[in-house]
N, C-alpha and C positions, 0 to 999 in steps of 0.2 A: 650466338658467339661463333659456329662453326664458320657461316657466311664471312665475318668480320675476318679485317686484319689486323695485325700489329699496330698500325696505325691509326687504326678509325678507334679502337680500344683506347690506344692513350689518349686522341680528342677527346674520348668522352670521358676519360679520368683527368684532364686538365677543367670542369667543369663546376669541380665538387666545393661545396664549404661545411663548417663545421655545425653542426646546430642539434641543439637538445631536443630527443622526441619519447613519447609513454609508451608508447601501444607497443605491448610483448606479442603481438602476434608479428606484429612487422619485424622486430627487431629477432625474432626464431627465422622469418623469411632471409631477413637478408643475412643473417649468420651464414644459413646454408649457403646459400650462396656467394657468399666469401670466398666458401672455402671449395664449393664448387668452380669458380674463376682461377683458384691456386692451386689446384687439380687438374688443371682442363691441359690435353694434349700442348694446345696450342702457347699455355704459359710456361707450360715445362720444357718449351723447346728453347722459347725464351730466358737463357740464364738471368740475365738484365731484369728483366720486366718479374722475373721469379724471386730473385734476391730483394729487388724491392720491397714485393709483394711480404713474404716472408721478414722482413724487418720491420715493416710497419703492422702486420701479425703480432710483433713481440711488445713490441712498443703499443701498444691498445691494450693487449693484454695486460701488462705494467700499469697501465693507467686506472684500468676499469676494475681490479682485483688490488688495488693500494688502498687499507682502510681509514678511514675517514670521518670520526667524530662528528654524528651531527648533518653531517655532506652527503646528498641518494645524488649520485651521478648517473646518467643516463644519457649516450651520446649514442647518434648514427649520421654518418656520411651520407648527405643526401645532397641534390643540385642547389643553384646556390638560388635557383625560380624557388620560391616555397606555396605550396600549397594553403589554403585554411585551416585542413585537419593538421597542417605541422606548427602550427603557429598558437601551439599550448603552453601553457604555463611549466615550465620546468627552472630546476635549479642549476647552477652552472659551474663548473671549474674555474675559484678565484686564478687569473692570467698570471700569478706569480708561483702555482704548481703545475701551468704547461711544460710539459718536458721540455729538456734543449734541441731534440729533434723535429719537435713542433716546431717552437721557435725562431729554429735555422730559417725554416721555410715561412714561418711568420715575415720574417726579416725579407727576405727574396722579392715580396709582393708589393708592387708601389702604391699599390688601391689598398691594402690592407687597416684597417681600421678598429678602433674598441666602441662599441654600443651599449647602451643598454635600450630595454624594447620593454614598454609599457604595456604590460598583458591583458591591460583592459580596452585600450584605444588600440591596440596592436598597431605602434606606433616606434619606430626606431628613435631613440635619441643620442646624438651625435656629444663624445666627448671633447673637451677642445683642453688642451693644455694651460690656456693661459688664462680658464674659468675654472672655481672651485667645481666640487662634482657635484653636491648637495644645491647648489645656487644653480647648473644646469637641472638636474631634478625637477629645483620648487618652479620653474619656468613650467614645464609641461602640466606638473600639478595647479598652478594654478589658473589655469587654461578652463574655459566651461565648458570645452570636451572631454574632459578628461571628468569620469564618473566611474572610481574604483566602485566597485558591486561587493568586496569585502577585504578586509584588512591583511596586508601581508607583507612582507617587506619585501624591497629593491633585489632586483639579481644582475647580477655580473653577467656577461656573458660576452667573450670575442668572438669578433664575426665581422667580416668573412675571413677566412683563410682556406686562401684557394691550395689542393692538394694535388699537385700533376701527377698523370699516367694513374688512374684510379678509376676505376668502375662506378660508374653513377650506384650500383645497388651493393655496392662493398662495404660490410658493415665490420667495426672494430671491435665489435664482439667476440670474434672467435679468435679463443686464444689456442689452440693447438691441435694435433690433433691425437692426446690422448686425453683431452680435459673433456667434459661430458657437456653437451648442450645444456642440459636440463639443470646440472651443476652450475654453471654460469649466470643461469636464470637466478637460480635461489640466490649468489652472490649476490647481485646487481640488486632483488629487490628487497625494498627496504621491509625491517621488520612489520609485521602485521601487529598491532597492540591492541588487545580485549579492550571494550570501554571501558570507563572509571567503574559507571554501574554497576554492570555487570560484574566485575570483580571484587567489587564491596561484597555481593550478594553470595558469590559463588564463594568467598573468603569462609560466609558467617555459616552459610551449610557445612564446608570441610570441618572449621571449629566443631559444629556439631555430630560431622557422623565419621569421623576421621580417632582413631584409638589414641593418638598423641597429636594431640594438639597446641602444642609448643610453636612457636613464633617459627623455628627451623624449621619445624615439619610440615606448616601450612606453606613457608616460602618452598620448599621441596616440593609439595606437591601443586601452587600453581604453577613454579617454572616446568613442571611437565605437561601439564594441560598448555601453558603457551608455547611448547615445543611442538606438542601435536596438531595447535593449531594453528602454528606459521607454517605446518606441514600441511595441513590441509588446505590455507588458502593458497599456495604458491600450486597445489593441483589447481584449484579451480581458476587460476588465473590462465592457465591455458585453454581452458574452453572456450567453444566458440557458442554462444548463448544466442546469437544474432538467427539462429533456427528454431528455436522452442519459443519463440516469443508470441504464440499462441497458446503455450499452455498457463502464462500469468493475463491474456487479454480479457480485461473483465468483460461481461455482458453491457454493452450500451444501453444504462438504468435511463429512459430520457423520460421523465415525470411527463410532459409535454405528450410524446406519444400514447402514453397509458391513460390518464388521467385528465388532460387538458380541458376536457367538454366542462369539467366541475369550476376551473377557472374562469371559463366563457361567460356564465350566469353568475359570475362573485359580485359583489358589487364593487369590491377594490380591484380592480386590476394592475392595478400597477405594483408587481412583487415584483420586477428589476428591479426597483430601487434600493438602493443602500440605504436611503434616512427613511422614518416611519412616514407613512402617509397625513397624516393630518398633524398637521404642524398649529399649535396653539398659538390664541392671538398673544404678544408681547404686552404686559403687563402696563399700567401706565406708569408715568415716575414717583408719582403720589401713591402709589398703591401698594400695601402693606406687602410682602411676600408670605407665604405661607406654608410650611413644609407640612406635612400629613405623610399617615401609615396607609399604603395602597394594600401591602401584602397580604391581610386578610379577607381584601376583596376577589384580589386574584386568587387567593389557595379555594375562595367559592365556587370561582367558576370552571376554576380545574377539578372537583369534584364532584360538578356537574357534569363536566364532560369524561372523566373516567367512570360514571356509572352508565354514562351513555357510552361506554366500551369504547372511546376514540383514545390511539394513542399518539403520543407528545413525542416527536424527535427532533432533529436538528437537519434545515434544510440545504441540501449541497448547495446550490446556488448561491444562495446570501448569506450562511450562517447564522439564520433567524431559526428561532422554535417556528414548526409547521405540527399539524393536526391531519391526522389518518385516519377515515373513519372506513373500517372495515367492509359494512354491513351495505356501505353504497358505495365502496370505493372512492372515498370521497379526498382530495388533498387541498388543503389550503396552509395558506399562510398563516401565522398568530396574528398581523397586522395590529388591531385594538381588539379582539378577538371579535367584532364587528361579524366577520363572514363563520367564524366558526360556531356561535350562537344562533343565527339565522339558520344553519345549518341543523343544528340538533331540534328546533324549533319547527322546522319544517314537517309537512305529511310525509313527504316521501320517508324521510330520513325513519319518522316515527313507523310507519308500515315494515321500514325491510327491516328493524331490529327487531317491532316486536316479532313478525317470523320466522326471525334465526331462534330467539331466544325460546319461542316457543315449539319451535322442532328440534333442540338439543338442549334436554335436559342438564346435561354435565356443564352446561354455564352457569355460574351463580350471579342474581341480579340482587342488587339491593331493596328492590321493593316488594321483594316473593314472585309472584306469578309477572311474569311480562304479558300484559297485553298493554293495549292500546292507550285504554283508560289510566293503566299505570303509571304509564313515561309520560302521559297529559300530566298525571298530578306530580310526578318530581320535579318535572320544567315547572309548575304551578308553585312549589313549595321554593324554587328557587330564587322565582319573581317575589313569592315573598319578602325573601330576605331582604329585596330590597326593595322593600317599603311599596311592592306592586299591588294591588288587589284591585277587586272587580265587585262592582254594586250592578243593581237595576240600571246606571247610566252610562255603562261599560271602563274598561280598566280606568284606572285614575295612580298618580304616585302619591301618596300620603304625607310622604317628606319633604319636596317639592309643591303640594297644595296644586297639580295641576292634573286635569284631563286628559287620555292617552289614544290615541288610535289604535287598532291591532298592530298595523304596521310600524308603527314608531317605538315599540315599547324596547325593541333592542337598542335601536337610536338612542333614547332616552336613561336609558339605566347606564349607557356608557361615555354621558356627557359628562364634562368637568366639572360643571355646577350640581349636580347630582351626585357626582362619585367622589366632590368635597362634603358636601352634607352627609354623605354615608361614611366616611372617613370618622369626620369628627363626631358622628354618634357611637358607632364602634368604640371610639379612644373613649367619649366618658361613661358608655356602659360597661367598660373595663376596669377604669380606672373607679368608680361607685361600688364594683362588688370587691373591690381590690385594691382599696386608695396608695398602701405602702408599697404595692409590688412594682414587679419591674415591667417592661413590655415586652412580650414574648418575643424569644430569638424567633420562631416563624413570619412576624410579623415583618422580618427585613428592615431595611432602611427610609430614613423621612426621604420624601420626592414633594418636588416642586408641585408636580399636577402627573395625573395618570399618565402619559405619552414619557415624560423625561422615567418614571418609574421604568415602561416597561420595554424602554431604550438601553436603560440598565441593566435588564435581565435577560435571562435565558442565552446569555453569549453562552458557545461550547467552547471547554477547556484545545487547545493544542493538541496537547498529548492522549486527548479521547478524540479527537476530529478525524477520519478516517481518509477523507480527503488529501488533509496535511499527513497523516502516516504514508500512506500509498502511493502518493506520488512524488515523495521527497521535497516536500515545497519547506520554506524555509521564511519563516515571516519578517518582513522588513520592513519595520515602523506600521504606520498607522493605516495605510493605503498602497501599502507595495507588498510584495509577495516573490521571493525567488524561487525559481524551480530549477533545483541540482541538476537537474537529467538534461535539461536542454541549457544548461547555463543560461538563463535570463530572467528578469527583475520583469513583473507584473504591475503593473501601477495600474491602479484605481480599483473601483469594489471588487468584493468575491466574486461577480458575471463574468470578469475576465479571467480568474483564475478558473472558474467553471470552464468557460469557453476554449482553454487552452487543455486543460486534462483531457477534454473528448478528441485534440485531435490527433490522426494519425503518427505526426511527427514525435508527440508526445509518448505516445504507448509505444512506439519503437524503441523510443530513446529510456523510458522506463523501465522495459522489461528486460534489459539484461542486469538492472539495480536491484529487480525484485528477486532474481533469480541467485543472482550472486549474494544476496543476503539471507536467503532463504537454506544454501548450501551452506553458508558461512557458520550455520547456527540448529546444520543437521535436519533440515526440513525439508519436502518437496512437494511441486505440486501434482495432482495427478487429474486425473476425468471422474465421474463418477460414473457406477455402473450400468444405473435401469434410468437415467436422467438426462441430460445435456447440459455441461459446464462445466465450469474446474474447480475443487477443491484445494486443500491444502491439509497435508499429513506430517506429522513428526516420528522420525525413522528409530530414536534411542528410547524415548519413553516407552515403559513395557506397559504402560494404558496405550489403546487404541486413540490416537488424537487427530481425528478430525474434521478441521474448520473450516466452515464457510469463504470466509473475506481474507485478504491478505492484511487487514488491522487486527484480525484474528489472532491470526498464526505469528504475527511482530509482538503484539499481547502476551502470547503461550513462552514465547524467548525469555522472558524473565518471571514469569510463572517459578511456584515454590515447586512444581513439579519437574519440572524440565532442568533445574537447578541442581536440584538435589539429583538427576537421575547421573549429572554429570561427574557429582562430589561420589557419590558410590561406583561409579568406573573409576576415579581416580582413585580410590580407596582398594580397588579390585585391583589396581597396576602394584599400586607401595606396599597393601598389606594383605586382607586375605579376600580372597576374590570370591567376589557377588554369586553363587550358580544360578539363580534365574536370569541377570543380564545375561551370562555367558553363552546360558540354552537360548535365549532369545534373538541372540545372533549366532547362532550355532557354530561355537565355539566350544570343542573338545576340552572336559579338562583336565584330561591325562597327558595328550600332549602338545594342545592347544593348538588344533588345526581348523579354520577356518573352511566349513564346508561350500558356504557362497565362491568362494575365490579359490578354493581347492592348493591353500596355501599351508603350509606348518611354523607358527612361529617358535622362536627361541622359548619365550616364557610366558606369564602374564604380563608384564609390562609393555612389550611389545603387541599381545594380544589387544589391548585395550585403547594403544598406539593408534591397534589398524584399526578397529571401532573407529576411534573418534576421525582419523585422516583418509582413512581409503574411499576415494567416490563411489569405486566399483560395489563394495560392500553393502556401504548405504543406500543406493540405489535396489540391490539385491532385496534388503531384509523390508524397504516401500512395497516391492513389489507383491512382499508374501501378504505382506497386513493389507495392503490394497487386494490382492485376491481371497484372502480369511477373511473380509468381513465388505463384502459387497452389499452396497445400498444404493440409497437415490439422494436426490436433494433433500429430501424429508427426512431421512435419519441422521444426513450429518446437521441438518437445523436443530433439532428433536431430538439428540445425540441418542439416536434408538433405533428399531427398527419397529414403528407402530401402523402404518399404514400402506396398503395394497391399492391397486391402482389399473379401470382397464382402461384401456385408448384414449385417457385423458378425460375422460366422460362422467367416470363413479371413481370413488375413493370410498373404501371401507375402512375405517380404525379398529383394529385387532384388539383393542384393548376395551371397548366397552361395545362392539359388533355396530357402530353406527355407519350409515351408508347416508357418501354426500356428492349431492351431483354438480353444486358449484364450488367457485375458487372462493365467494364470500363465504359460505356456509363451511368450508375446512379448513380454513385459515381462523376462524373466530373459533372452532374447535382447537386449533390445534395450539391457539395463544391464550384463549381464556379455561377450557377444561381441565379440572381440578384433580384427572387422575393421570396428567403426566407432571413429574418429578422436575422435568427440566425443561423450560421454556425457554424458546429465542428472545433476545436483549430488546427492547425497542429499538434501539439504531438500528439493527439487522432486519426487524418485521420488515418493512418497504421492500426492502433488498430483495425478504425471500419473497416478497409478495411477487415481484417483476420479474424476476427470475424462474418463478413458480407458473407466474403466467405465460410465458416464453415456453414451458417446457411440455405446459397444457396443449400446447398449438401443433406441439413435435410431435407429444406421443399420438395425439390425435390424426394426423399424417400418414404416421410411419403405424399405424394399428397396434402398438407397444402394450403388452398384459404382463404387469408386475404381479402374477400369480402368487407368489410364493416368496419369501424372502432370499434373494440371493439367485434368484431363478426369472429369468425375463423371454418372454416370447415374441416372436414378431409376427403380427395376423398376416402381414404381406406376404414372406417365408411358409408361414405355416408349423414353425419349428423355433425351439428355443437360441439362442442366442447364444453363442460357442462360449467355451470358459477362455479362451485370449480374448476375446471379443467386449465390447460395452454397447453403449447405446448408439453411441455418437461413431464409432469405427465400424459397427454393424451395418448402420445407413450411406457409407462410404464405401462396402465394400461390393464388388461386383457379381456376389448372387442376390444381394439385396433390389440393386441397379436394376438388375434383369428381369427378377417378380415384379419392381415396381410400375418398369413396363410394359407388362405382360397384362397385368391388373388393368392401367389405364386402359390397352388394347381391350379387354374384356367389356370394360363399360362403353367406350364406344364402338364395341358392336353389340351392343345389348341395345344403346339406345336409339343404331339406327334397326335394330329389328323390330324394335315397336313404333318408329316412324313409320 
């Protein structure tokens, strides 16, 4: 602006139109500078161009500080070219509360026009006087470009209105200059409201741990908790999250890279698909229909394969049941369960369990001793069941009346003509020792034929799919999928939704949703300390929390734990305050001074205030529990600290001294052995499985000796690993850098001195 004159300023203020925008970081930008142009030498010399300046100061301010039922108004003066990122949905000032000094200038402009701008087609539409408004509307609606993505109603909005002698980045924000930025902000945004959920929950705790519990005193003490925490989100609405979006970047879990070889040799390959693989012949027209009970075939073959230790989750790709077999790292799809039977049936499969099970005792197996001959006879007993057995002429099926090859006996026991005749002997050897009873609720529902059964089962719920928690996706209909973060509608199978969550554009646009929710609800994430990757912690629970996953720590958010820890701060503000919360955010309770922030408040109320609102705090009391209680990825899966660990090579378990030198053999420990208390969820096994593999590789590397708990050394260094320090900042840091090529240098001159 020094450069510019008088003139070239008002060009560019002859430029401007009116238009609604979000983003509070722009809208703090161009405040400042408002008031930085109404400040400046050069306008103060300008009485003219100052007086203006200063009236339409007042006049904004009037505007944007008038409250308004119902109305979030959000303007900024910007050129009248608009950008993508300006072309948001916002709500607009009905044109019959534009002031009369707008409107002068409304009036003045012979281009000046009223619009409305369809937020989905980002499409203007032109009013016309001599056509109703709703009949211009239904024209663009019912156009088959026009594809609203969610329901919302119509906005007002005038435009242009060109505003002369005006700074392209002059925003009508700042109302003075004794009114406080920050004050303005809170004005402008609109209340923050707790979900319904959450407030039911948070209601029935205070009922419960609140001394009057009277209709008044629970309204008294949520309207303080929502005071605190429209205090806290308008801090975090100022952060700039667009830098940490590495510490919510999950590990790229890609089945494909870990796993894949197990797929090569499946006989099914084709798990892209959304519909099941073998599609049954269509019935003729004459041909009777016939419903049968599948489910207790299935719950057979699931307890054959839970004693052959494979666990059952839910596959990201398709949202099909998939099968994990530990002992070979084996992954497949349920498909007809076709590959996962062939699978437990197999030698290899049979050799690597019975050697896990029989070098750690602390697994328990169902048939006593694991060897060989054993898991031969439980596959054996299971082919019994249906109707398999083996003479001098080799297998044969008994129920069927037919002769079997080795190869075909999976084939076979899971054809439709087979697994009708096994159906219907189940129902009337049930119904023979049972004639009046009912049919057992495990038995599930009649199905057509095995394929429409197991089409019908094993879908994961929504609100368990981690997928859908984590990335904000939002399900629309049957084949379409919306993702919040990038605003757009997914059409066709779950492959596409897969194929958008891994990409870049996506985890950008996610992770300041993960962050901002994370803060919203007193969580953060942090690194872990002898490992590589990011956790997630809760900063007010006075248990140590935590979790793995970010479905985790969204889980922990309406936990009875996290709930109640809330209803006793709030009980701590109204009536007689908690001393363990208090010491645990070291807060004095003589005269309730905050040691993290070295601040003194008024009383308890306001102590509890600053709990629940102040970043700095929260942040503070993460950073002590993340240095009290350093661990790896194993203790926060294992919620413990049970096993040690040198260069990724040996794992010893402290708790029954066993030493294991692969990832199959401490993983099958650390999910199936009977003397830990707390085991990871089967959705999370995989997780930790890839995750745990990835970290194998690191420490292996970087020469990493979890000696001791809380005590991590690096072979490279030669010396433990600082207390600011973790795994992952260690290996980034520049005496790390310097051994590590020091080291390289050692070995190739070692190996040309024996050349």
């Amino acid at each position: 602006m020094d450069n510019k004159s008088i003139e070239d300023i008002t060009k560019d203020m002859s430029e401007l139109t009116l238009l609604s925008f979000r983003k509070l970081d722009d809208v703090k930008k161009l405040a400042r500078h408002f008031q930085f142009v109404i400040n400046h030498p050069i306008t103060q010399e300008n009485q003219v161009v100052l007086k203006y300046l200063k009236n339409l100061d007042e006049m904004h301010k009037n505007i944007f500080l008038k409250k308004r039922d119902g109305v979030h108004v959000e303007y900024i003066f910007t050129t009248e070219k608009k950008s993508s990122m300006q072309r948001q949905r916002f709500n607009s000032l009905p044109v019959n509360e534009v002031p009369e000094l707008l409107k002068a200038e409304f009036l003045t402009i012979d281009n000046a026009k009223q619009v409305h701008i369809c937020t989905d087609c980002d499409v203007e539409i032109e009013l016309v006087d001599d056509v109703p408004l709703m009949e211009s509307l239904q024209k663009h609606f019912s156009l088959e470009a026009h594809m609203p993505k969610l329901k919302r109603e119509s906005i007002d909005v005038a435009e242009p209105i060109l505003l002369p002698k005006m700074s392209r980045r002059l925003s009508a924000l700042e109302s003075g200059d004794n009114q406080n930025m920050e004050e303005i902000i809170q004005m402008l945004k609109p209340m923050e409201k707790l979900e319904r959920s959450f407030s039911a929950m948070l209601e029935m705790a205070l009922i419960k741990l609140l001394p009057d519990n009277s209709e008044a005193s629970i309204d008294a003490a949520m309207k303080f908790y929502q005071e605190a925490y429209e205090k806290l989100c308008s801090n975090i609405a100022i952060i700039d999250f667009s830098t940490q979006t590495s510490s919510v970047a999950p590990i790229i879990m890609s089945i494909r890279d870990n796993v894949n070889q197990n797929f090569a040799v499946d006989a099914n390959k084709n798990y892209d698909n959304e519909e099941m693989d073998h599609t049954p012949e269509k019935p003729m027209k004459n041909q009777i229909k016939k419903y049968r009970y599948y489910g207790p075939i299935e719950n057979n073959i699931a307890k054959l394969l839970m004693n052959h230790k494979l666990l059952t989750l839910v596959d990201d790709r398709t949202g099909k049941l998939a099968f994990f077999c530990i002992a070979c790292e084996y992954y497949t799809l349920r498909f007809r369960y076709d590959s996962v039977l062939n699978h437990v049936f197999s030698e290899t499969h049979i050799h690597n369990l019975a050697c896990i099970l029989q070098a750690d005792k602390n697994i328990p197996f169902s048939m006593g001793t694991a060897t060989i001959d054993k898991i031969k006879d439980m596959n054996k007993e299971f082919l019994r069941n249906h109707y398999i057995n083996e003479d001098n002429n080799g297998p044969n099926c008994t129920l069927c009346r037919t002769s079997l090859d080795n190869d075909c006996i999976i084939l076979h026991i899971l054809d439709e003509n087979h697994l009708g005749k096994l159906s219907d002997k189940l129902y009337r050897k049930m119904k023979a020792n049972n004639p009046d009873g009912q049919v057992p609720d495990e038995w599930g529902p009649k199905s057509l034929d095995w394929t429409k059964f197991l089409t019908s089962s094993g879908k994961p719920l929504n609100n368990r799919d981690h997928v859908i928690i984590e990335n904000f996706i939002k399900p629309s209909g049957k084949i379409a999928n919306y993702c919040s973060c990038c605003d757009m509608t997914l059409k066709g199978p779950r492959q596409v939704l897969f194929n958008h969550i891994r990409q870049k554009k996506h985890l950008r646009n996610a992770a300041p949703h993960k962050l901002t929710m994370l803060y919203k609800n007193h969580c953060r994430p942090t690194e872990y300390f002898a490992s590589f990757g990011n956790h997630y912690i809760c900063t007010i629970c006075p248990e140590y929390i935590a979790l793995p996953s970010f479905a985790a720590i969204v889980e922990h958010f309406d936990s009875n734990l996290h709930i109640e820890t809330i209803a006793k701060l709030i009980r701590s503000a109204l009536y007689d305050v908690n001393e363990g919360l208090f010491i645990m955010n070291k807060i004095s309770m003589d005269i309730f001074k905050c040691e993290f922030c070295d601040v003194v408040l008024k009383n308890a109320s306001k102590a509890v205030e600053h709990i629940l609102s102040n970043l700095e705090h929260q942040s503070a009391l993460a950073d002590v529990k993340v240095r009290s209680n350093k661990g790896d990825i194993i203790s926060v899966y294992m919620h413990g600290n049970f096993i040690l660990h040198s260069e990724g090579a040996t794992f010893n378990c402290e708790s029954c001294k066993s030493v294991f030198s692969s990832i199959r053999s401490l993983l099958m420990h650390l999910v199936y052995a009977e003397h830990f208390s707390k085991r990871p969820t089967s959705e999370n096994v995989f997780r930790f499985y890839l995750e745990l593999k990835h970290n194998i590789n690191m420490l292996a590397r970087n020469k990493y000796v979890y000696y001791e708990f809380g005590k991590l050394k690096c072979g490279v260094c030669d010396s433990d690993v600082e207390d600011s320090e973790n795994a992952k900042k260690h290996v980034v840091s520049l005496r790390h850098k310097e051994n590590m090529g020091a080291s390289y240098v050692n070995i190739n001159l070692d190996v040309s001195a024996m050349e």
